[in-house]
C-alpha positions as CSV (number, residue, x, y, z in Angstrom):
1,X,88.0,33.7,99.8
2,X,91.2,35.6,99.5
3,X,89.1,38.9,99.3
4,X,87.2,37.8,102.5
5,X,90.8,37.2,104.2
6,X,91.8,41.1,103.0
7,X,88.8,42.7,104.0
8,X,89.2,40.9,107.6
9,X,92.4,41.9,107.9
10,X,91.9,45.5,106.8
11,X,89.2,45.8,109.2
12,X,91.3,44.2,112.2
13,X,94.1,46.6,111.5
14,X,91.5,49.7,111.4
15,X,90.5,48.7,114.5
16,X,94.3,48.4,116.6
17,X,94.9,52.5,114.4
18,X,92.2,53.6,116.0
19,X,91.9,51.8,120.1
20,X,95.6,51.3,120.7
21,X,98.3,52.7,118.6
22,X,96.6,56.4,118.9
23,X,95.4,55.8,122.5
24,X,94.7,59.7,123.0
25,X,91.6,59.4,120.6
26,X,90.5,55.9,122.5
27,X,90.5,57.6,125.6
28,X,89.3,61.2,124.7
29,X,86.1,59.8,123.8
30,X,85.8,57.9,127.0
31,X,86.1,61.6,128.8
32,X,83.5,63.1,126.4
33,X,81.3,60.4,127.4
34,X,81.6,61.8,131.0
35,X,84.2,59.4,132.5
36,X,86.6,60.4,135.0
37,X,90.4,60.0,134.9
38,X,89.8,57.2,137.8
39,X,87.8,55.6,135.4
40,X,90.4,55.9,132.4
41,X,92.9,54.3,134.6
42,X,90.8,51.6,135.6
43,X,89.8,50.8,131.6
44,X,93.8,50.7,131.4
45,X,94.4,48.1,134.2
46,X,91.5,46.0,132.4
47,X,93.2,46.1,128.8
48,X,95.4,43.8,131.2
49,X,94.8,40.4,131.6
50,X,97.6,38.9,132.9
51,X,97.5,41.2,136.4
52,X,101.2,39.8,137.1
53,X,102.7,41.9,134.6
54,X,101.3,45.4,137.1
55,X,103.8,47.0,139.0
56,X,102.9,45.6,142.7
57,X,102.2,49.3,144.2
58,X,100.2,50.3,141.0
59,X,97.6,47.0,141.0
60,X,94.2,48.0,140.5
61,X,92.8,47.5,144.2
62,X,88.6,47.8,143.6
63,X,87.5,50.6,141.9
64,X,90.8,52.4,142.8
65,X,94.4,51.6,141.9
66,X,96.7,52.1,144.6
67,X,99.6,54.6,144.9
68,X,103.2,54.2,145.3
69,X,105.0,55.3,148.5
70,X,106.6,58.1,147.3
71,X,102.8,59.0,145.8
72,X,101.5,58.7,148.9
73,X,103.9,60.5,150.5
74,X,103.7,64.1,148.1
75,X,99.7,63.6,148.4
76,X,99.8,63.9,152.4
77,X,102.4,66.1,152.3
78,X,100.0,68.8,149.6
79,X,97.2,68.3,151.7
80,X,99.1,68.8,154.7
81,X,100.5,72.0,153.8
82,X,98.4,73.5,151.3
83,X,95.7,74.7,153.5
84,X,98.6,77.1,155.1
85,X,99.0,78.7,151.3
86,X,97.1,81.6,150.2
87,X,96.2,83.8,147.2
88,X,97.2,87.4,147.4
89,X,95.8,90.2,144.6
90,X,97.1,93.9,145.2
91,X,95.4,97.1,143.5
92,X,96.6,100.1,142.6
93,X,95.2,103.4,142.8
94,X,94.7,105.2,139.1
95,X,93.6,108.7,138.2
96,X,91.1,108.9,135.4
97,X,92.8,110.8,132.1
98,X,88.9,112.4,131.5
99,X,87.1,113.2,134.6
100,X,90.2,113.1,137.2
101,X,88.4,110.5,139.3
102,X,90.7,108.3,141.3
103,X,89.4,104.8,140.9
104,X,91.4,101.5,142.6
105,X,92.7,98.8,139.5
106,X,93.9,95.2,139.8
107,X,97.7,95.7,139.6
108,X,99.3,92.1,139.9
109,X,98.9,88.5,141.6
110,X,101.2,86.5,143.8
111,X,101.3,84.0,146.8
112,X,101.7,84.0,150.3
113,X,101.5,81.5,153.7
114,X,100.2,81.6,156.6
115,X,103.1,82.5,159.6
116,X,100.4,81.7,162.5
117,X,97.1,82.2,163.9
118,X,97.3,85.5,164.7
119,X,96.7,86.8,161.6
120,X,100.1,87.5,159.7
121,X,101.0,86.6,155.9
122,X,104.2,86.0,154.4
123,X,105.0,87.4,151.3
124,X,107.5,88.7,149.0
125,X,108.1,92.5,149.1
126,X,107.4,93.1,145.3
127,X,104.7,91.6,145.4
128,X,103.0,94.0,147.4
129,X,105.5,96.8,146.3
130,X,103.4,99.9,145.3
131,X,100.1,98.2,146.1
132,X,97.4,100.7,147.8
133,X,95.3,97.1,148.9
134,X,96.0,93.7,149.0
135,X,93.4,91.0,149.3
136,X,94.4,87.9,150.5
137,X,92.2,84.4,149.4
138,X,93.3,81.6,151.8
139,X,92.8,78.1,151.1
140,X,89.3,78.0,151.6
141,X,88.2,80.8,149.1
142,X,87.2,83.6,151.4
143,X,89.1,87.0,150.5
144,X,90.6,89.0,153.4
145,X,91.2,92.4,153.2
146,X,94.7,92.9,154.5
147,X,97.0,95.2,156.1
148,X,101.1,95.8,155.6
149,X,103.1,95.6,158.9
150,X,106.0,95.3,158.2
151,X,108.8,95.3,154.9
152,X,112.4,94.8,154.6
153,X,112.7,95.3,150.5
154,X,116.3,94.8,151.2
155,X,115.7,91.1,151.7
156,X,112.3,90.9,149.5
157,X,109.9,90.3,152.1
158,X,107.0,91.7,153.3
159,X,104.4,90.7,156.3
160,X,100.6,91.2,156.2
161,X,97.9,90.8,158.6
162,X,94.1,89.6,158.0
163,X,91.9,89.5,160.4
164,X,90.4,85.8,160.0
165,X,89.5,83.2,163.0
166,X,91.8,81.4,164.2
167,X,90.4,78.1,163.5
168,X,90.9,78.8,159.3
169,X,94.4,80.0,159.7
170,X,97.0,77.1,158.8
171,X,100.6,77.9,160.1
172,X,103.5,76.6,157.5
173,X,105.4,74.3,160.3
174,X,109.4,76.4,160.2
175,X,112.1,74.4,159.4
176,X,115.9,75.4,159.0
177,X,117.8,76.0,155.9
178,X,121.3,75.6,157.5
179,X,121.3,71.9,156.7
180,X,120.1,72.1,153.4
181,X,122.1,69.5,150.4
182,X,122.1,69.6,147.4
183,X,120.1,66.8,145.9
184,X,117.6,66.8,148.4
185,X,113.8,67.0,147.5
186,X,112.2,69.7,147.6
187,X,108.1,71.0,146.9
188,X,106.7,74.5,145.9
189,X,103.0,75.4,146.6
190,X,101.9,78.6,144.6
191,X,99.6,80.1,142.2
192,X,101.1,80.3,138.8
193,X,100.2,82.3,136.7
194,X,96.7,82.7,139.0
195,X,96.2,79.0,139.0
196,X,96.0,78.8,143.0
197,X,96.6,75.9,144.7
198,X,99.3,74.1,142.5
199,X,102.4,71.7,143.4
200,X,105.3,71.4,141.5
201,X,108.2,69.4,143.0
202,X,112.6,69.2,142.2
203,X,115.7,69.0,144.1
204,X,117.8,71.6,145.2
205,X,120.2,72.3,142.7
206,X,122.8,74.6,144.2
207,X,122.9,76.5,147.5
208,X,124.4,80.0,148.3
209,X,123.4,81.8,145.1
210,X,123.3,86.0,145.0
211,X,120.2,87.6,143.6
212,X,119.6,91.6,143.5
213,X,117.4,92.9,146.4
214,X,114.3,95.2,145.2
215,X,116.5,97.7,147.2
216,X,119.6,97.1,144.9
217,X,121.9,95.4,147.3
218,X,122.7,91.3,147.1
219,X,120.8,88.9,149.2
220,X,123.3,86.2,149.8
221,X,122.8,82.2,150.4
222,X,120.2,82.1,148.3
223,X,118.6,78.4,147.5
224,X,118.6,77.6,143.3
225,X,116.3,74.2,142.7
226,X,114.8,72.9,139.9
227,X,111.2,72.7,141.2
228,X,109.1,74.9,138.1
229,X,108.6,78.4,139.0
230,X,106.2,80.7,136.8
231,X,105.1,84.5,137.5
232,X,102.7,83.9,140.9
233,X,104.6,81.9,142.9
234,X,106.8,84.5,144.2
235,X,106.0,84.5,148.5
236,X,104.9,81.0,148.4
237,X,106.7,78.6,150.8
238,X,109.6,76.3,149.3
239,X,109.0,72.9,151.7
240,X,111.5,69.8,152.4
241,X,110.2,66.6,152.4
242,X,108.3,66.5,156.2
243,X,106.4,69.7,154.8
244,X,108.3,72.3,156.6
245,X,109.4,75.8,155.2
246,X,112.9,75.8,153.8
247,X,112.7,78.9,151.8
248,X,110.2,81.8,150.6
249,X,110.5,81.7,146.2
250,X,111.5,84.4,144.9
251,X,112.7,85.3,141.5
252,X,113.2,82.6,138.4
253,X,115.7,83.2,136.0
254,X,113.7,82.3,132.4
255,X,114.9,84.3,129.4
256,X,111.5,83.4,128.4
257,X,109.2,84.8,132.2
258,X,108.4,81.4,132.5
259,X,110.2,78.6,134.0
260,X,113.1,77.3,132.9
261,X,114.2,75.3,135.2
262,X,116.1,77.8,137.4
263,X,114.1,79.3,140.4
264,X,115.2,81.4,144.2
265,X,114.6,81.1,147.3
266,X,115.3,83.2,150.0
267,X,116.3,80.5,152.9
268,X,114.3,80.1,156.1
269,X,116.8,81.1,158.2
270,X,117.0,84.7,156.7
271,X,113.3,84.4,157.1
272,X,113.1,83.8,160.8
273,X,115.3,86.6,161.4
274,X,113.4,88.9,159.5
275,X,109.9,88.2,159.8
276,X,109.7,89.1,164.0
277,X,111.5,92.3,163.4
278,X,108.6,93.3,160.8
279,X,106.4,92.7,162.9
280,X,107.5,94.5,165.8
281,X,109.0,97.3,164.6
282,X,107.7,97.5,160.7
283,X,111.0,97.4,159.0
284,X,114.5,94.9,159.5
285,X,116.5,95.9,162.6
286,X,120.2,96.1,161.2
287,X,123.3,96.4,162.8
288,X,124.6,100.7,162.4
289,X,126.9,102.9,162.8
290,X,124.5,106.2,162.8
291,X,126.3,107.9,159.8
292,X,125.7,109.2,155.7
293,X,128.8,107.7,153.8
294,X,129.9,109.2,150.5
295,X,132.2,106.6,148.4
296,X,135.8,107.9,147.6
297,X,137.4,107.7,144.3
298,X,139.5,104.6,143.3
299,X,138.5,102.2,146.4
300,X,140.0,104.5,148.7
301,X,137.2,104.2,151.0
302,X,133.6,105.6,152.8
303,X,134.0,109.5,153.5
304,X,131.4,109.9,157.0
305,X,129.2,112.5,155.1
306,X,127.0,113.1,157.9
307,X,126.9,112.1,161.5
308,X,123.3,111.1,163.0
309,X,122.5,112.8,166.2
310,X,122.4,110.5,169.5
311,X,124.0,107.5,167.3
312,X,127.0,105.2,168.0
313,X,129.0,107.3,165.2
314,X,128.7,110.8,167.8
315,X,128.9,109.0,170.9
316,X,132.0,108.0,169.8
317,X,133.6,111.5,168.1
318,X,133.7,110.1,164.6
319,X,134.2,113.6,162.1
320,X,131.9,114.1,159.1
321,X,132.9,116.0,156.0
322,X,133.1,119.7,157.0
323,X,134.0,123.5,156.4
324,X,137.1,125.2,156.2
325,X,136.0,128.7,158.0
326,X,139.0,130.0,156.9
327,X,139.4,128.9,153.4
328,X,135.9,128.3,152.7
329,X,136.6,124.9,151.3
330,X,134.8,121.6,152.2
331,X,137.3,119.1,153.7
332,X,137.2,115.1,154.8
333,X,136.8,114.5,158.3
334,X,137.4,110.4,158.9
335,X,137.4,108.1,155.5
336,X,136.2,104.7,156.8
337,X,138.4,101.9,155.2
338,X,137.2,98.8,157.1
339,X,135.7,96.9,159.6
340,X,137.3,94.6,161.8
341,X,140.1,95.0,159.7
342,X,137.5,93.7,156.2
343,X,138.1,96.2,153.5
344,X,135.1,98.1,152.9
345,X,135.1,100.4,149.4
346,X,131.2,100.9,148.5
347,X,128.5,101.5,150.5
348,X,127.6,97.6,149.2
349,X,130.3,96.4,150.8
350,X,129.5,98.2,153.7
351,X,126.4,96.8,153.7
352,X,127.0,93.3,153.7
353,X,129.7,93.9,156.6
354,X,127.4,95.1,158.8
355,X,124.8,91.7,158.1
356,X,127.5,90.3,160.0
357,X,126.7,91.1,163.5
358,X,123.8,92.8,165.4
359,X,123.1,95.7,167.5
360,X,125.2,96.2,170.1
361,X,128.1,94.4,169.1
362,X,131.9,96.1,169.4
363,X,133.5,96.1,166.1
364,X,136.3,98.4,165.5
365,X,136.4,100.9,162.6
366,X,139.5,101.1,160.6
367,X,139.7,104.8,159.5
368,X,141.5,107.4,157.8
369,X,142.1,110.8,159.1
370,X,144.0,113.4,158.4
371,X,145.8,110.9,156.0
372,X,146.7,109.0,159.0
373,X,145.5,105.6,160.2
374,X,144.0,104.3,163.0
375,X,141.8,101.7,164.8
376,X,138.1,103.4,166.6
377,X,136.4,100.9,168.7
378,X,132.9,101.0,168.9
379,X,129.3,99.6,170.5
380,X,127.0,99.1,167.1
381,X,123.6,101.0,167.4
382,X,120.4,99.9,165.8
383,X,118.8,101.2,162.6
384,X,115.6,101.2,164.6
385,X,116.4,103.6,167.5
């Protein structure tokens, strides 16, 4: 009798080793046997049979189990916006070592939304950088062949067009980023690592970060959140909770390439400024002065190197570097210390001043010449003339 009891027991113990304390290998061989992951959550619920002890919004309901509000509420706002997401593959063109043939390879992956229905993608400049076609797979699985219009590689951002119907093109609804907190929730729709169509979701975890430009110089307010980032997802759209574009992603900083945790977003605001200049003129429209600058030793300032004809720099008598006739030597003409009275050292610097107002705006130039000081007003021209 005792050896019947150990057997029994032995056999009952067997049993709970291999259906509940190692429930992976229970419920793996309920998926080999075809069942669906509905149907491994429904198995769950009926290992249950006190239904009291359920979570309220997670009861089974049916065949289903029902979701929780804040479920519900990242399902409809995936579906929502996802359709307005797309795929983008480049090419690059490669001469053949043996024959000399010039043949078109696949050169790199990324994302990309829809801006609205006529046609034009949102991207990030290096995605497309270098790129002699791009081919654009919206939500729906047709590929588009499309065209660049438009690039400011100074901000990262570059605008396509495909020539699709109107009725399959799914506008990203704009938002603003000037409100943005940190803490808030925040969801990023990409294709990682070519996996199109995936969701990941965070917070924002800091606000007015500094990343390099693909044209060397800093794009500043940049949004840092914790929502997982991987190689593809750069030009997707970064959303806030009511599915609106906060913020194109960027750039991750992963030791690794893949995300740790840490990922970029260029905010909307910079977006909407950008994007209509792209598309109708091809390139940013920045604020200028019309002139070449060569940096002076030590901080002492921007030397005008050369003065653009027809620009706001000659219409108002600045001097470029120049001649001596009589000595032969090259002297300064103005040195260009500031702007509105804001240091300016570097070209950088000078760079970042001048995001600060637009075309047409009078700024006064604080300038150097002949080692003396002075104050030149001017009306800014426009780097697209």
């Amino acid at each position: 009798m005792k050896n019947f009891f150990f057997s029994f027991l032995i056999i009952f113990l067997s049993f709970l080793a291999g259906g509940y304390l190692f429930p992976g290998g229970f419920f793996s061989n309920n998926l080999k046997n075809g069942a669906t992951e509905m149907n491994v959550r429904n198995v769950t619920a009926d290992l249950f049979s006190d239904q009291a002890t359920l979570p309220k919004t997670t009861r089974p309901v049916g065949n289903t189990i029902a979701y929780t509000d804040q479920e519900l509420h990242t399902i409809n706002l995936f579906e929502s916006a996802s359709p307005g997401v797309c795929y983008i593959t480049t090419k690059t063109r490669q001469r053949s070592f043996w024959n000399r043939d010039v043949t078109e390879v696949p050169s790199g992956s990324g994302s990309g939304f829809v801006w609205d229905k006529n046609g034009h993608i949102i991207t990030n400049y290096h995605v497309i950088k270098d790129a002699s076609k791009a081919i654009v797979t919206l939500a729906d699985g047709v590929d588009y062949q499309a065209s660049l219009v438009g690039a400011a590689k100074e901000k990262d951002l570059a605008v396509l067009k495909i020539q699709a119907p109107a009725n399959v093109l799914m506008p990203v609804p704009v938002g603003v980023s000037s409100n943005i907190r940190v803490g808030q929730a925040v969801y990023a729709i990409g294709n990682p690592f070519g996996l199109d169509q995936s969701l990941t979701t965070g917070i924002v975890s800091a606000l007015d970060r500094e990343i390099n430009s693909q044209a060397n110089v800093p794009i500043r307010g940049v949004i840092q959140s914790d929502a997982a980032i991987n190689p593809g997802n750069s030009g997707g759209p970064l959303l806030d909770s009511r599915g609106q574009l906060i913020g194109v992603n960027t750039a991750i900083y992963s030791p690794s390439g893949a995300s740790a945790g840490i990922g970029f977003s260029i905010p909307v605001d910079v977006v909407s400024v950008v994007v209509p200049d792209l598309i109708q003129y091809g390139e940013l429209r920045r604020a200028s002065i019309g002139a070449e600058f060569r940096p002076l030793r030590q901080g002492q300032g921007l030397a005008f190197y050369e003065i653009m004809p027809n620009s706001a720099a000659a219409r108002y008598g600045l001097r470029a570097i120049y001649e001596d006739k009589r000595s032969g030597q090259w002297l300064f003409g103005d040195i260009l210390t500031g702007i509105n009275g804001q240091a300016v050292t570097n070209t950088t610097e000078l760079y970042l001043e001048l995001e600060k107002y637009q075309p047409g705006q009078k700024v006064q130039l604080n300038i150097v010449r002949k080692e003396q000081e002075s104050a030149v007003e001017i009306v800014l021209g426009s780097s697209v003339e």
